[in-house]
C-alpha positions in Angstrom: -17.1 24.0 31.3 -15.0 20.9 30.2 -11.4 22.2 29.1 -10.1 20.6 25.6 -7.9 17.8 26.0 -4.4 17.7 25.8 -3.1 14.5 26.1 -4.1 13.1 22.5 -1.6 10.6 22.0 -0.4 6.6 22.7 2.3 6.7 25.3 5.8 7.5 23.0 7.5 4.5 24.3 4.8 2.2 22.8 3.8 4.3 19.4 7.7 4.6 18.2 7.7 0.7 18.4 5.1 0.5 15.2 3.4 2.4 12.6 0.2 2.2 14.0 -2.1 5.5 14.2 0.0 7.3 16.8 -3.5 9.0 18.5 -5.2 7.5 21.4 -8.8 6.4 21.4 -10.8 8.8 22.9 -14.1 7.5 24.6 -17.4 8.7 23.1 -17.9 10.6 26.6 -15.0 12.5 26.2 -15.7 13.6 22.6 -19.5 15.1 23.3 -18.1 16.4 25.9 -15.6 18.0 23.9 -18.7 18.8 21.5 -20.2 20.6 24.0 -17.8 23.0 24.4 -18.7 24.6 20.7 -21.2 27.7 21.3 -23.1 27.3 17.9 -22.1 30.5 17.2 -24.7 33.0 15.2 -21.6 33.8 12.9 -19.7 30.3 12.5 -15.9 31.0 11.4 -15.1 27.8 11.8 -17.4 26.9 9.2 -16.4 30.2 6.3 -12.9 31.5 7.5 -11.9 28.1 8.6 -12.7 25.1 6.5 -11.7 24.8 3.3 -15.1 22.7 2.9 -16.9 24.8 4.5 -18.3 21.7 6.8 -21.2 22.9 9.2 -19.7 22.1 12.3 -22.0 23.6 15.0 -24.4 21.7 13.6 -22.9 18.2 13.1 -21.5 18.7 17.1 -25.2 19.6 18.1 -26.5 16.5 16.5 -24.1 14.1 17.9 -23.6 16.2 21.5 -27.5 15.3 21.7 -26.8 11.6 20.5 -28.5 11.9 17.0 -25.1 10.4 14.9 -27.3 9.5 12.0 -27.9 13.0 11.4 -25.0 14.1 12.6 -23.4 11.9 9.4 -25.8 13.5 7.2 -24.7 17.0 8.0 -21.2 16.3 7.7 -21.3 13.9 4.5 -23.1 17.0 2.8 -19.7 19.0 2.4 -16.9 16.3 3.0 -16.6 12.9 0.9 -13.6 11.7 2.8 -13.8 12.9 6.8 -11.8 10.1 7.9 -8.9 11.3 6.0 -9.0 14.7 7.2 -10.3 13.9 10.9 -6.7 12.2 11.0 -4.6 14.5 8.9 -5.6 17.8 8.5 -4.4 20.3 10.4 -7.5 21.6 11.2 -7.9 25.4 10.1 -11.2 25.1 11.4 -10.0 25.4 14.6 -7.3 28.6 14.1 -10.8 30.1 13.5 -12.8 28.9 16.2 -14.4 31.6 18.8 -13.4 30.0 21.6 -10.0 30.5 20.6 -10.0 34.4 21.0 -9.7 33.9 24.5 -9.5 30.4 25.5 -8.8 27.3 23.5 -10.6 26.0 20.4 -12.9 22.9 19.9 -11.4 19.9 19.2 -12.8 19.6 15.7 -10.9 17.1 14.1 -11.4 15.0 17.0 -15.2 15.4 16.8 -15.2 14.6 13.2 -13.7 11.8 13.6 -15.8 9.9 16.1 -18.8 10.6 14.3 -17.7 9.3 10.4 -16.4 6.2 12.6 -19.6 5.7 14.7 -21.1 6.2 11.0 -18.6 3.2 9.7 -19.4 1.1 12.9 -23.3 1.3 12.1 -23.2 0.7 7.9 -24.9 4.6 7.5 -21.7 5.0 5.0 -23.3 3.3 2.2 -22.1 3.5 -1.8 -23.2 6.9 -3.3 -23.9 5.1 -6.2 -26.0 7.6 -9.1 -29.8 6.8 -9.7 -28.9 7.3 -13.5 -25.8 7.7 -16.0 -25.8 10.8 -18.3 -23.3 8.7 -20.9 -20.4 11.1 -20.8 -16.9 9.7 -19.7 -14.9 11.6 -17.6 -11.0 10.3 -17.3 -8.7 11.4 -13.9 -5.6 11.0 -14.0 -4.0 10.8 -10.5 -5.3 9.3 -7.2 -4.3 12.0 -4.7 -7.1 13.9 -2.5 -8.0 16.1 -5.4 -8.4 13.4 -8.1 -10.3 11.2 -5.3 -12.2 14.2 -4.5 -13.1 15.2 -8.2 -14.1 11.8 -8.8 -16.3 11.1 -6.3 -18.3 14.4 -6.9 -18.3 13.3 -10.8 -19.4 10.3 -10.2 -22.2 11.7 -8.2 -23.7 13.5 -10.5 -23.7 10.8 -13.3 -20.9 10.9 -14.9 -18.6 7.6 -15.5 -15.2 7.6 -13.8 -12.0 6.3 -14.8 -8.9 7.5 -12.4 -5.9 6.6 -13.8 -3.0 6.2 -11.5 1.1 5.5 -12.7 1.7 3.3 -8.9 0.4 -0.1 -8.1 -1.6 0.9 -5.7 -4.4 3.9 -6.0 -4.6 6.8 -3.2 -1.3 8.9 -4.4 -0.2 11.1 -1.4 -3.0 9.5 0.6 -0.8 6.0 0.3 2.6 7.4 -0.1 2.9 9.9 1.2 1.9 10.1 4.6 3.0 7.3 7.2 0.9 5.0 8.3 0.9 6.2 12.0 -0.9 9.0 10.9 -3.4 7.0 8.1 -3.4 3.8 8.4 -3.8 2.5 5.1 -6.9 0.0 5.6 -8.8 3.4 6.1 -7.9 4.1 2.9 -9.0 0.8 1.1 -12.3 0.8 3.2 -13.3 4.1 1.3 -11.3 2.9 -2.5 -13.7 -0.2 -1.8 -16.8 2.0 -1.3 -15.9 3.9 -4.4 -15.5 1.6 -6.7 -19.0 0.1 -5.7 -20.5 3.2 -6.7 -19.0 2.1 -10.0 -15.9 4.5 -10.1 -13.4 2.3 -12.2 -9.6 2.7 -11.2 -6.6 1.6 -14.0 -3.3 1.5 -11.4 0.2 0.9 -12.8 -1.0 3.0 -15.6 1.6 5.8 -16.8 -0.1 8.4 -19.3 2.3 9.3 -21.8 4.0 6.1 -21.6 1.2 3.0 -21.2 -1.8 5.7 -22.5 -1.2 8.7 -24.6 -3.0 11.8 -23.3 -4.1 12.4 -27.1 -5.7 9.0 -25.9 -7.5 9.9 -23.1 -8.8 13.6 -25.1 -9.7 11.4 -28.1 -12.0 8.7 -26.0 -13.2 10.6 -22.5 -15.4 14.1 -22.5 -12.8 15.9 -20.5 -9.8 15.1 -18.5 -8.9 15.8 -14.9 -5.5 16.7 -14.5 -4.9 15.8 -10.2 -0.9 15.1 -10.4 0.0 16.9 -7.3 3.6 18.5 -7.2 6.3 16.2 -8.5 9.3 18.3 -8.2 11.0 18.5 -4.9 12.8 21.6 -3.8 16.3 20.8 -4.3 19.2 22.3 -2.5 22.1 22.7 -4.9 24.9 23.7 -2.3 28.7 22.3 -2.6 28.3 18.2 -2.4 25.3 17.9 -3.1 26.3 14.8 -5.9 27.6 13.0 -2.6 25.6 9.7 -1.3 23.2 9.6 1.7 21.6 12.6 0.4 17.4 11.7 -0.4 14.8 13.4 -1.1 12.2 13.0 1.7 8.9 11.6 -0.1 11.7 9.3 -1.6 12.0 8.2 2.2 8.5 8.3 3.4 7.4 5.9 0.3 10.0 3.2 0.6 8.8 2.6 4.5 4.9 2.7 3.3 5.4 0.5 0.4 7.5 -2.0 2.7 4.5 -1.7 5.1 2.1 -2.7 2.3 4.2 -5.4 1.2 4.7 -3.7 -2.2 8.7 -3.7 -1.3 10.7 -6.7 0.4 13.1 -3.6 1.9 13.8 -0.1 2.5 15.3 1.9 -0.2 17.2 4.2 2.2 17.2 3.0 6.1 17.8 5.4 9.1 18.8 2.7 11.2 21.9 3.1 13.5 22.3 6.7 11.6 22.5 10.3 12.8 20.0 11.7 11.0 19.9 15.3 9.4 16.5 17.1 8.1 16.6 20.1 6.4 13.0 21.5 6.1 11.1 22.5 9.1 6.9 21.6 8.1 5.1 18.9 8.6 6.8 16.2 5.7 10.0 17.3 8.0 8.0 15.7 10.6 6.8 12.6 9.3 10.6 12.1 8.2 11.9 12.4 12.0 8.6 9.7 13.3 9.7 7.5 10.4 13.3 7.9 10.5 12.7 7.3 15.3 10.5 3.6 14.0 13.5 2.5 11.7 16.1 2.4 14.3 18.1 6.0 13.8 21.0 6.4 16.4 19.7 10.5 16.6 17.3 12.4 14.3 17.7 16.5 14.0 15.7 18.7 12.2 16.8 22.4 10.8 14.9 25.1 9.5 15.8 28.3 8.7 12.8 29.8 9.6 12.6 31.4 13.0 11.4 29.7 15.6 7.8 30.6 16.0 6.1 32.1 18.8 4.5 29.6 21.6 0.9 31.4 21.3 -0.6 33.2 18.2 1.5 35.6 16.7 -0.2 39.5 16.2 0.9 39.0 12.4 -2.1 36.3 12.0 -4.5 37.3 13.8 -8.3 35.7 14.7 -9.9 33.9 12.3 -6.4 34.2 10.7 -4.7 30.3 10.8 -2.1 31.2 13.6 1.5 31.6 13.1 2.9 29.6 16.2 5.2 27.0 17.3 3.6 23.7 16.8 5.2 20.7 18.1 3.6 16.9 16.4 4.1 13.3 18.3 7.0 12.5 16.0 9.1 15.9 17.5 7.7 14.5 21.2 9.0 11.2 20.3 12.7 12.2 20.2 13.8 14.8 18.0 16.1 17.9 18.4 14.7 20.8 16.8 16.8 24.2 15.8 15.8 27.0 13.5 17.4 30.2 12.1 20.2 28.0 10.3 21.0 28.1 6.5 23.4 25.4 5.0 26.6 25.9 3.0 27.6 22.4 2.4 27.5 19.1 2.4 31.2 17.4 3.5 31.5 14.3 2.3 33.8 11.1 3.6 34.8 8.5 0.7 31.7 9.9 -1.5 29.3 9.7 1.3 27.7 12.4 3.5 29.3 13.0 6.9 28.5 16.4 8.0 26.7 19.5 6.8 28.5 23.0 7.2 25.5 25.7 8.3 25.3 29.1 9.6 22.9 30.9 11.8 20.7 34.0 10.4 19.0 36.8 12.3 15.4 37.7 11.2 13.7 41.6 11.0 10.3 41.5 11.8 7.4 43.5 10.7 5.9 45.9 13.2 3.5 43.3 14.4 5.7 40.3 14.3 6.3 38.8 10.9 9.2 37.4 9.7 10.5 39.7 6.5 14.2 39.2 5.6 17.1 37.6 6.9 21.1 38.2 7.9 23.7 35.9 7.9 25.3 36.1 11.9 28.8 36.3 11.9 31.0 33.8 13.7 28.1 31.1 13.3 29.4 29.0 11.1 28.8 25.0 12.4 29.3 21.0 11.7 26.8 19.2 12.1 27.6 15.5 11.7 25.1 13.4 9.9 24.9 9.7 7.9 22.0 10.7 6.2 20.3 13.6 4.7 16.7 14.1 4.1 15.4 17.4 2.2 12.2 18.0 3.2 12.2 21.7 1.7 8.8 21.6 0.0 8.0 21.5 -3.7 8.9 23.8 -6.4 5.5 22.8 -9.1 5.8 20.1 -12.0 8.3 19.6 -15.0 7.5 20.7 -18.0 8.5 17.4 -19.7 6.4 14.8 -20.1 2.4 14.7 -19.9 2.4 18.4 -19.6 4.0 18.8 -22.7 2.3 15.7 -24.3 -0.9 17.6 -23.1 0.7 21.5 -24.6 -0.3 22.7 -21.0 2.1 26.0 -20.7 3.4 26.3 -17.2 2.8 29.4 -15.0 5.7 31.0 -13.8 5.4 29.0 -10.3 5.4 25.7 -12.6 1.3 25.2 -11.8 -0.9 24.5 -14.7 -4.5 26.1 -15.8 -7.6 24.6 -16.7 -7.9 24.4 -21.0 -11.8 24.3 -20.8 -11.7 24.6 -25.2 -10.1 21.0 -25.2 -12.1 20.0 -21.7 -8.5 19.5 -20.0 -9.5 20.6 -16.5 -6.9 21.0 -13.1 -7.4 19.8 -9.7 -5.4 20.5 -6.7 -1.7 20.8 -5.9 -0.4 21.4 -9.5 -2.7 24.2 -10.0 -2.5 25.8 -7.0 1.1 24.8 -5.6 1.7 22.6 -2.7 -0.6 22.9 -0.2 -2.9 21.0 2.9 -4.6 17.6 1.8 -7.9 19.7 3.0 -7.3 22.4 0.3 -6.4 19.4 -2.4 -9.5 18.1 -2.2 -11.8 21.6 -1.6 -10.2 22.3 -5.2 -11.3 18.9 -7.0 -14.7 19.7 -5.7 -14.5 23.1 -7.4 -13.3 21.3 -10.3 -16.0 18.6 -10.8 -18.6 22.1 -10.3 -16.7 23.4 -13.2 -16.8 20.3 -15.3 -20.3 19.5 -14.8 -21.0 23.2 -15.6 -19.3 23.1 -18.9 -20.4 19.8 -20.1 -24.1 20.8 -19.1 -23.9 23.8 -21.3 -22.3 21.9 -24.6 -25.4 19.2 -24.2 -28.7 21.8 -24.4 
């Protein structure tokens, strides 16, 4: 039996040279060979405990394993609008739950996925979903993330007319902002926002609501509004010298390089080049920070967590189908960065109002009987300096203000600042600022589940 492939990425001395996708083309060979490996099991977790979409993937591998991509397409266009987002960024809890993981290695899913939506590409089978007939009732979205992409497209489907509304120049929100463009390239992204808005989807970019459009607006003209504004508060860190410069917030980072990319900026906002560089958040927008911060130029690039460091196979806390606690290492850590966990910082130290060092000390983690992480204790005598030019937070997001369109909208925040739907005034909530940050995957699984829920409601106010 073929064993899964390991070596998935450009060389590192070529890929930290330029943003483009940092994965290696794989030949078609490999892949259904790959393909083969999946046992179309009688009882598929990939497909319930796994995927958030709940894609049929024994049955999209069997198709194209035996050379039948059409239908391969079919199956997997049934359940995911965008696979060649998530074939490139997910982190593919399909696979944590695949059987050949209990004692062996998983299918490469995401890799499978992705040949086949790009074979689909190559031969024009992705074609305009475009409705055979309009039911008259306007449906407004207002953000142009994976959930509000999602929720539209399923909308639009089902005969609805779309207008996403979206406060950047651009539309795609996370999608275009968010993540760098070695790992989504952004003309994959305008090759599907071109598709869309053939099937008559209508987007209104630079367009703030509350500011250019009043959400009264939008509830006065449309038949219900989608609410897909992700999470815009970053977790802060409000230790001594904090107020001091070089200290960024890391989307605040990732944006200025992908809108420089796009041409929508002349030049960076905040630069890593020739700078020691300090991130303080240990997931994956930690890691998009160090393979952005290695492309600009940065002298050295560290990242802290104060997490422990995670196990190098499964841990017995998660176990099967459970997505696996365990240490995970991306092509930007491979690239060049030093990794260290089990530190907390106490201050930022500041030379002539600027960042120079960050004051941290290590902690010591109890475990659970079977391995997870409960509570922490500061170690004594562990107090460090770490010297740094720049400081990126990359600490995750604590939910949405409730300023602004929120309050426009009388939308009452939960005590994690996430919103509800309001189905009496057809105000309706789609991804992360209902649920809390979470996986692009799960952002748009939700939007789906929203559209069900509008076209539900609206169905049952027109009998």
């Amino acid at each position: 039996m073929q064993e899964r492939i390991h070596q998935i990425y450009r060389p590192a001395e070529e890929r930290r040279q330029d943003y483009q996708e940092v994965e290696r083309r794989f030949s078609e060979n490999e892949i259904r060979q790959q393909m083969l490996r999946c046992h179309n099991c009688g009882i598929p977790f990939c497909h319930g405990a796994g995927c958030p979409l709940f894609n049929q993937i024994p049955d999209f591998n069997a198709a194209a394993a035996a050379g039948d991509w059409k239908g391969a397409y079919a199956i997997l266009a049934q359940t995911s609008c965008f696979p060649e987002f998530t074939c490139r960024i997910c982190p593919a809890l399909c696979e944590g739950a695949c059987c050949c993981g209990i004692d062996g290695e998983p299918v490469m899913v995401r890799q499978c996925e992705k040949l086949i939506i790009e074979k689909a590409f190559a031969e024009n089978l992705v074609l305009p979903a475009t409705p055979e007939r309009r039911n008259g009732k306007r449906i407004a979205v207002i953000g142009s993330g994976p959930s509000g992409l999602f929720a539209a497209e399923k909308l639009n489907r089902a005969g609805f007319t779309v207008t996403v509304f979206e406060a950047n120049k651009l539309a795609g929100g996370l999608l275009r902002y968010g993540i760098p463009d070695f790992k989504l390239e952004k003309r994959v992204l305008d090759r599907r926002l071109a598709l869309m808005k053939q099937e008559g989807i209508l987007f209104r970019t630079d367009t703030r609501i509350g500011k250019d459009i009043s959400g009264e607006y939008l509830l006065r003209n449309f038949d219900a509004l989608v609410l897909a504004i992700g999470t815009q508060k970053p977790r802060d860190l409000p230790i001594p010298g904090r107020e001091l410069a070089g200290i960024h917030f890391a989307l605040e980072f990732l944006q200025g390089q992908n809108r420089v990319n796009s041409g929508e900026l002349s030049a960076l906002p905040v630069s890593a080049e020739g700078k020691n560089v300090l991130i303080i958040g240990g997931g994956d927008t930690g890691s998009d920070c160090a393979g952005t911060a290695i492309r600009q130029g940065a002298k050295s690039v560290r990242q802290i967590e104060i997490m422990p460091r995670p196990p190098e196979k499964r841990s017995s806390s998660t176990p099967w189908p459970a997505w696996p606690w365990m240490l995970r290492t991306s092509s930007s850590h491979l690239e060049g960065c030093i990794r260290q966990w089990d530190l907390a910082s106490d201050r930022f130290i500041g030379r002539n109002g600027h960042v120079a060092a960050v004051e941290v000390h290590g902690v010591q983690w109890e475990y659970s009987p079977d391995g997870k992480p409960l509570k922490f204790t500061a170690k004594e005598n562990s107090s460090a300096i770490l010297e740094t030019d720049l400081v990126l937070l990359a600490m995750g997001f604590v939910g949405n203000p409730a300023e602004g369109l929120l309050a426009e909208l009388e939308l009452p925040l939960s005590p994690r600042n996430t919103v509800s739907d309001d189905p009496a005034r057809r105000i309706y909530v789609a991804g992360d600022c209902g649920s809390g940050a979470s996986l692009v995957v799960r952002a748009m699984a939700s939007g789906g589940k929203t559209a069900e829920r509008i076209i539900a409601d609206l169905e049952k106010t027109s009998r």
